[in-house]
N, C-alpha and C positions, 0 to 999 in steps of 0.2 A: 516193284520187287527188285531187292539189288540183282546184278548176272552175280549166277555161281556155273562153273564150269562141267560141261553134262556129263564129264566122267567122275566126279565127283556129287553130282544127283543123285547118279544110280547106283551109292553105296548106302548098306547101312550105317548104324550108327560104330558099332564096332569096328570094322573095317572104315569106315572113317577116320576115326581116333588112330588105327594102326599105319594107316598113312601119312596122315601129318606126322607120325614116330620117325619116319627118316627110316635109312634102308638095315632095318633089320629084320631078316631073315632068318635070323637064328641067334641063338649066343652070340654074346662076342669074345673073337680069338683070344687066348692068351699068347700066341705068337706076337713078338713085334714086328710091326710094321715099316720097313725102310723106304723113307723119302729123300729125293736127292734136289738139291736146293742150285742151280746152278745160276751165278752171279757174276753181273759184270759192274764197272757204274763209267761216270766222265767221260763217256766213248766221244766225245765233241767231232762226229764223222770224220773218222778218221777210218777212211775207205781205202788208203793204198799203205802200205808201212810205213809208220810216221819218223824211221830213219832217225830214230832210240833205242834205248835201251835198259832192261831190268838187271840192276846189280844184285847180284845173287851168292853166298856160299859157294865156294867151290871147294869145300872140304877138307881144305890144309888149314883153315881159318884165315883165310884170306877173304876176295870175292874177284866174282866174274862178272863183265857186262855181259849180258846177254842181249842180243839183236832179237824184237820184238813187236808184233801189234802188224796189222792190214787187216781188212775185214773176210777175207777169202781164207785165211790164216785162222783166225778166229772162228769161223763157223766150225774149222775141222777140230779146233780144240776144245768146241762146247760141245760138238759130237762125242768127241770123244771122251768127254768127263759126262754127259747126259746119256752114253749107250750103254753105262755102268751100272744103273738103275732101271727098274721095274716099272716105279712112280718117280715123275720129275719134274718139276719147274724149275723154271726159266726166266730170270729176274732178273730188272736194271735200277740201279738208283741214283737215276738223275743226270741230266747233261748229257742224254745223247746225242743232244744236238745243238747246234750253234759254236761259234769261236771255229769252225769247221777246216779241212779243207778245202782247198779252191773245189776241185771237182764236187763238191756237196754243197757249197755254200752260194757257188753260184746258179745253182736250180734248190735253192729254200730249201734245202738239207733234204731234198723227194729221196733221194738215192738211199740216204741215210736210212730212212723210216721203209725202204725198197729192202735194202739189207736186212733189217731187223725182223720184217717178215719171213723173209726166208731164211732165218735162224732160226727162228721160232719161240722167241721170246713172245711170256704170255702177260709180264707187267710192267711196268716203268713206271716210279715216282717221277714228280715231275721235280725237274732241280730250277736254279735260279735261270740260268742260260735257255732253258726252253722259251723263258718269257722273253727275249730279246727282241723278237721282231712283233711283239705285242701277243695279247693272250687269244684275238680273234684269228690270228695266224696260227699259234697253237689249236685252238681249236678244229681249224682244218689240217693241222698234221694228224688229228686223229679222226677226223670225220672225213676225210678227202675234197675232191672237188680242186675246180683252176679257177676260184674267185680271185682277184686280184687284190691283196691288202697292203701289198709293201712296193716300193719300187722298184724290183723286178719281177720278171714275167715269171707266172706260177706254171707247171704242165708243160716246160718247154720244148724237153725231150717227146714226153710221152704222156696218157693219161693218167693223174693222182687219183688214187683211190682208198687213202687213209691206210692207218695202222689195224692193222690186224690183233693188235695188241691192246693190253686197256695202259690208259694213262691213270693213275690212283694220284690223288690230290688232296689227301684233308685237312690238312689245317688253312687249304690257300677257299678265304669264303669272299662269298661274291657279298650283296648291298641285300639281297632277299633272304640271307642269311645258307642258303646250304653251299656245297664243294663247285670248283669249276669243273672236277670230274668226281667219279665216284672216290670216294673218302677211302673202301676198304673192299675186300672180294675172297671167298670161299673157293676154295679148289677139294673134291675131296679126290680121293685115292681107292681103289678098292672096291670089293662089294660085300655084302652080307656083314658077318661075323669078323672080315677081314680088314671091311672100310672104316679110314682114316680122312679127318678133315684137317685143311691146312689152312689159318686164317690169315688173310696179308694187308698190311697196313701199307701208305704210301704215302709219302709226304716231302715239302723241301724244306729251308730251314727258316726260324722269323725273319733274320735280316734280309731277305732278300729283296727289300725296297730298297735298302744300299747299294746293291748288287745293276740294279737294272735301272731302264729309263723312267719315268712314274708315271708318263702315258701310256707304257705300255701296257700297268698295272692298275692302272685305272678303275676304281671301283671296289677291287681287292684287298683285303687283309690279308696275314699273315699269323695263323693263332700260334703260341706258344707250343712248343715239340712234344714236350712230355704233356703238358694237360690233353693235350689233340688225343696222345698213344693210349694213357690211361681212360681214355672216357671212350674209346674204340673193344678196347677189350674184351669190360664184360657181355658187351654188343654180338662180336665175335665168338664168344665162351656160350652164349644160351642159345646162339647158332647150331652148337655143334663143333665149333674147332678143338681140336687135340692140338693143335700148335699154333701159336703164334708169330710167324715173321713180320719183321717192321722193315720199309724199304726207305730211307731217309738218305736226303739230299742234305748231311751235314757231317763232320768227320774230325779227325786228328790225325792227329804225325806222334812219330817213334824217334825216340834216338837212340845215338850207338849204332853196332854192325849194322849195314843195311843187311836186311833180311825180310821178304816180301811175305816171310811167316811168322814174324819176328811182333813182339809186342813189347819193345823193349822202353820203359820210358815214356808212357804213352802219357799224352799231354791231348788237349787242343779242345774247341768248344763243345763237343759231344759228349765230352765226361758229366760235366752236370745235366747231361740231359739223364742219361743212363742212371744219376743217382737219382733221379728221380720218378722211374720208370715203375709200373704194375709188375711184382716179380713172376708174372705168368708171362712175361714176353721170352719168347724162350732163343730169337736172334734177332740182331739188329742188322741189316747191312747197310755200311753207311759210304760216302763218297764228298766230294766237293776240292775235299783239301790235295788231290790226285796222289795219295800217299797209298801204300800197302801196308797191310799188317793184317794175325790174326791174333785175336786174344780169347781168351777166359778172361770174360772180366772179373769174374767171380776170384778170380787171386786179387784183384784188386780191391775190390769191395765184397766180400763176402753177403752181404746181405743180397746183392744183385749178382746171381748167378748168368749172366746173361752171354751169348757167344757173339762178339763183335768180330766183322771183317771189313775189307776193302781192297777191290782190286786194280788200284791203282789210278791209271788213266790210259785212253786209246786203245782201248784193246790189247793191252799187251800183258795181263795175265787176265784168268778166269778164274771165280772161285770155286770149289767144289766143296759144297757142304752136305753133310751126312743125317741125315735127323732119324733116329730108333723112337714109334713111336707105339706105346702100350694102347691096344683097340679099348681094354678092361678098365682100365683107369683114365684114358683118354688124357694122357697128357706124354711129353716127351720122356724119353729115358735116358737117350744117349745124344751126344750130338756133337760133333767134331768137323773143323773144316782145315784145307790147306788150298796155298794158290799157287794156281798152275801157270808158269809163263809160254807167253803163245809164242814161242821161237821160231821167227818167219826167215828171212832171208840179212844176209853179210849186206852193211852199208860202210859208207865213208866219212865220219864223224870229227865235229872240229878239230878232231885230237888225232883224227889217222882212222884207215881203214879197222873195221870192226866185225871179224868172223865170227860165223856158230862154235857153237861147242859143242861138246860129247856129252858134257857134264850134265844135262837136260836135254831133254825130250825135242824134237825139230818136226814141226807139221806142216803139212803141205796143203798149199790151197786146194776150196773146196771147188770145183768145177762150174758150178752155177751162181755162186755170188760173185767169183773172177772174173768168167764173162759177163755179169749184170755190173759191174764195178769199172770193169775196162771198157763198156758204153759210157757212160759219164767221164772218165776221164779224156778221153779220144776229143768229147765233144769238146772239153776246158780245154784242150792244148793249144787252143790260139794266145788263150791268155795267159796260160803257167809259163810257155816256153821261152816267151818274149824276153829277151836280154834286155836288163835298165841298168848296168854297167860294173867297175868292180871298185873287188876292195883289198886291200896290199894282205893278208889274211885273215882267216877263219873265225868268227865271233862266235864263240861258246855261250850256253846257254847255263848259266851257275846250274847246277843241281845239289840235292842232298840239304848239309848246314848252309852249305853255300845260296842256298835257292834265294832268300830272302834278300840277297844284294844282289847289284842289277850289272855289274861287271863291266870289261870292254862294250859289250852290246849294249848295255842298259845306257852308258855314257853314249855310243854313237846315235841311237835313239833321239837321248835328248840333244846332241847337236843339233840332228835334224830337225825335229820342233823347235830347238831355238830359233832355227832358219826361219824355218815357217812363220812366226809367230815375230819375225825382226818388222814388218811392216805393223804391225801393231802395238812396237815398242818394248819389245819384249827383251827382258835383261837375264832372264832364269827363265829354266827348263827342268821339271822333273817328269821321269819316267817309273813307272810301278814296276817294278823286276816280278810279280806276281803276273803282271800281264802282257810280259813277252814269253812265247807258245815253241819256240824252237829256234836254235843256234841259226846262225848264217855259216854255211859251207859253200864256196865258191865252187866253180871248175878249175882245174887244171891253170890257167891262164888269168884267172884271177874274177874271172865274169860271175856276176848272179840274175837268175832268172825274175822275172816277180813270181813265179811259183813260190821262190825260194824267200822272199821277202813278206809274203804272203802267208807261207806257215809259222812267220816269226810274228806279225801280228796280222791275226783273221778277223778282229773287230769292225775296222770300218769307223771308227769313234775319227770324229773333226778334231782338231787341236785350238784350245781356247785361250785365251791369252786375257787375264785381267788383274789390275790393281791390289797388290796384300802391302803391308809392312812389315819391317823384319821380323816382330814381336810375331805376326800371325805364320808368316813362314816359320819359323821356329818351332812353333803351339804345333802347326802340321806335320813336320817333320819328327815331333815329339808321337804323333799321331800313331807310327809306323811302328813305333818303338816302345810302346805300353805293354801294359802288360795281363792287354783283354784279348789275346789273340796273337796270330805268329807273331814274329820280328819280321817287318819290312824294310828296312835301308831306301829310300828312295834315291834313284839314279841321278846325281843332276849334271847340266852342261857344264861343259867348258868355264873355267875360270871360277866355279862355285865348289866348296869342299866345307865340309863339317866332320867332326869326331863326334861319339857317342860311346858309355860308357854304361851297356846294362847293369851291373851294380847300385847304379844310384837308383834314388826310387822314381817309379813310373811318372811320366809327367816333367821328368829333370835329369833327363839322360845326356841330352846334347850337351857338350861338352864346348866345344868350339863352333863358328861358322866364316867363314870368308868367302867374299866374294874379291875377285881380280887382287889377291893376297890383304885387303883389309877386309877387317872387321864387319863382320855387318849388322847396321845400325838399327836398331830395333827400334824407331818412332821414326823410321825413311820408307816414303813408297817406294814399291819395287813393279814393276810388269812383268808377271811369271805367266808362264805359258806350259799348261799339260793337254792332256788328252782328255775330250769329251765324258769319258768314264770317269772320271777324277772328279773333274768338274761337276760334275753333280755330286760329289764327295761319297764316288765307291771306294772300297776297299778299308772303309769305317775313316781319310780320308776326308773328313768334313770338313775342314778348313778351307780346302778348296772352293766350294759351294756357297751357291748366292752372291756370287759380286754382280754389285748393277752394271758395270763397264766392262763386262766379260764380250769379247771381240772374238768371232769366230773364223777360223781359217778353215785351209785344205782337211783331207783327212788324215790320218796318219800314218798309212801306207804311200798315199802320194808324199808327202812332207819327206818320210823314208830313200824313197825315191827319188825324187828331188835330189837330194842328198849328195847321195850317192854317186848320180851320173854329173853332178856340176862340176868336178874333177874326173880327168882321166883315169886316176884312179885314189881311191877315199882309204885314208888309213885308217884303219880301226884306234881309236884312242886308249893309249895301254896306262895314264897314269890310274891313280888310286884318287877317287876324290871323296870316297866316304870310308871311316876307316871306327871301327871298335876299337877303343882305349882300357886298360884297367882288366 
């Protein structure tokens, strides 16, 4: 005889039937029901103020940086947008962890998933970056335990004892066919005549076998975003949900004014997801691409009324979204969001010291994630404080239009790996301007810490150095410059420069190339040298990938390093060596 459960025995048949009905106790309200949706996404542990800033309106039609983001900062600013409501969730999507800081990265981002506990965050899609130190390490950031899967020591501080949070995963399937975590999850609100279901989808985007190592992924698919969302739905809907949230690890960018509630111009790979979505998904929140914006998309495509946001990256705004939701008709009514910048503390920025404002709201750290935050870092300060020497000034980190070329920094970069990568013959060095994480700001006297070289690249990626011809450099550097995704400019070393002219059609943008003032010959091997991430051809990037002569160096904060200290002091390289034509 199957088990039925004995409080379910001793009912009759009517009162059976009214229980499986779900909690109705009465009519249901014509009152709507307010839920308050509170989002963050790409928090990549960034546990102290990651020493940025959100460019904001300041109301003359200008804009203001605003000084932003530390995790102590943050908890007081989802307080304070989650104390506004009745019924509340508490939502991430994607890349809370990994690319980290020092103080997180060097105990396996524990501190990170420490924080997020006591924020109280109740979900998180999983984004690309969770898979970095492979999926069975994930898995213990939501199961806990001090098994040892990577090389370093797990539990070093203290005991792990997992996410108190659920990880949501469904389009990532294993070889048996179902989720590495649950696919989707029900929250209701309320009681009786009152109660409202909220249904939440979670997920990260298909590419992200580009994104990461392939043993990390091992085993794993990636199914397509919208067929995942749409076949989630009506799943959700005979559940019981009156709302649909979607938590997705995939995004866009705006241009024009910056405005972090701005949807001006909205471009990037999410649009055709969106056009393709069940129009009962009633929000998407999306991340990846570390941009802000909120939109109606519904001005954009009228058949998909749907409410997109993003809040940026590190913590440095929070979404605050609104959902009015009919108990009668069980579907939403109203729904509106804006994001809040978590305005922490005045830093000193390539460009010059950088005050608060008036013009926005200023929070104060929360008291119990400060002190759980200043344990961790106290313990990293053998390694952050450490002087590896200087630099004659400050390498800015492009932002905004600019984000997509790799600037002073992107070039000193690639110096460095050329260095690195000169025992293995190496003539060319490119660096990904998408995967340097924060400017170099010296002290005073000109010194940088490896803290400070460390928030500029937190990867850890070897630099590899092997054989293309100019024909395939070209193809790659055409790579960056298509038109399936941003504009990438790739950084390259010393003595390397090319033009490019978006007007032409995708595929035949580059315009010029020279290497050491000639030409460079497209049926001549070259030895180029990038970073491990490259090299397996992320950031779509494929050219890079699969050479049999691929020779592996240091990593790329040593290479960095290196660098740096083999002069008393390293000038930042100020020419232009990749430049838009036309």
């Amino acid at each position: 005889m199957p088990f039925r459960p004995r409080h379910l025995l001793a009912l009759g048949l009517p009162a059976l039937l009214a229980a499986c009905a779900g909690p109705m106790a009465g009519p249901r309200s014509a009152v709507p029901v307010e839920v308050g949706i509170v989002a963050i996404n790409d928090f990549h542990g960034s546990l102290e103020p990651p020493r940025q800033s959100v460019n904001a309106p300041d109301g003359k039609g200008g804009i203001v940086p605003v000084p932003a983001g530390g995790a102590a900062w943050l908890a007081s600013a989802i307080d304070s947008v989650r104390g506004k409501y009745a019924h509340a969730l508490t939502v991430s999507a994607g890349d809370m962890i990994s690319a980290s800081q020092l103080a997180s990265s060097l105990y396996l981002d524990e501190p990170t998933i420490g924080v997020m506990n006591r924020i109280g965050v109740d979900f998180n899609a999983v984004g690309n970056h969770e898979f970095d130190r492979g999926q069975h390490e994930l898995l213990r950031m939501q199961n806990g335990g001090c098994e040892k899967l990577t090389a370093k020591e797990p539990c070093a501080i203290e005991p792990f004892t997992g996410a108190k949070f659920r990880y949501l995963s469904a389009s990532t399937v294993k070889a048996d066919g179902s989720t590495l975590f649950p696919a989707t999850a029900l929250r209701t609100f309320g009681s009786g005549g009152n109660a409202v279901t909220v249904g939440v989808i979670g997920l990260t985007l298909k590419g992200t076998p580009a994104l990461v190592v392939p043993s990390g992924i091992a085993g794993l698919t990636f199914a397509d975003e919208a067929d995942t969302i749409n076949a989630a739905v009506p799943a959700l809907k005979a559940q019981g949900a009156d709302a649909i949230v979607v938590l997705i690890h995939e995004g866009a960018r705006t241009q024009g004014t910056p405005d972090p509630n701005g949807c001006e111009n909205l471009g990037g790979d999410i649009r055709p997801i969106l056009d393709r979505l069940d129009t009962r998904v009633d929000v998407v929140v999306s991340g990846h691409t570390h941009w802000s914006y909120v939109c109606d998309y519904g001005t954009l495509n009228p058949a998909k009324p749907i409410l997109l946001t993003s809040a940026g990256v590190y913590g440095e705004l929070v979404t605050d979204i609104t959902l009015k939701i009919d108990p009668v008709a069980g579907r939403v009514i109203s729904k509106a969001a804006r994001n809040v910048i978590v305005q922490s503390v005045p830093y000193t920025s390539s460009r010059g010291p950088l005050a608060n404002t008036p013009l926005y709201p200023q929070f104060g750290p929360r008291a119990d994630v400060a002190e759980y935050v200043a344990k961790y870092v106290e313990a990293s300060k053998v390694f952050t404080q450490r002087p590896i020497g200087k630099i004659d000034r400050a390498a800015p980190k492009n932002e905004g239009a600019e984000g997509g070329a790799g600037g002073p920094l992107g070039n000193l970069i690639a110096d460095a790996q050329l260095n690195a990568g000169r025992s293995a013959g190496a003539q060319i060095a490119f660096m990904n301007p998408f995967g340097i994480r924060a400017p170099l700001v010296p002290s005073a006297d000109g010194t940088l810490t490896f803290g400070d070289i460390y928030l500029c690249q937190p990867f850890g990626n070897n630099v590899v150095t092997a054989t293309m011809t100019g024909a395939q450099i070209k193809a790659t550097l055409e790579q960056g410059l298509d038109a399936t995704g941003p504009i990438q400019a790739l950084a390259p070393s010393a003595g390397f420069a090319f033009t490019y002219d978006l007007k032409r059609p995708s595929g035949d943008r580059v315009v010029s190339i020279t290497l050491d003032g000639q030409s460079l010959a497209m049926d001549k091997p070259y030895r180029v040298t990038v970073n491990g991430f490259l090299g397996l051809g992320g950031d779509g990037f494929t050219g890079f990938a699969d050479k049999p002569d691929t020779v592996t160096g240091p990593t790329d904060i040593d290479a960095l390093e290196s660098w740096i200290k083999a002069v008393p002091v390293r000038d930042v390289p100020q020419e232009k060596r990749s430049a838009a034509i036309g």
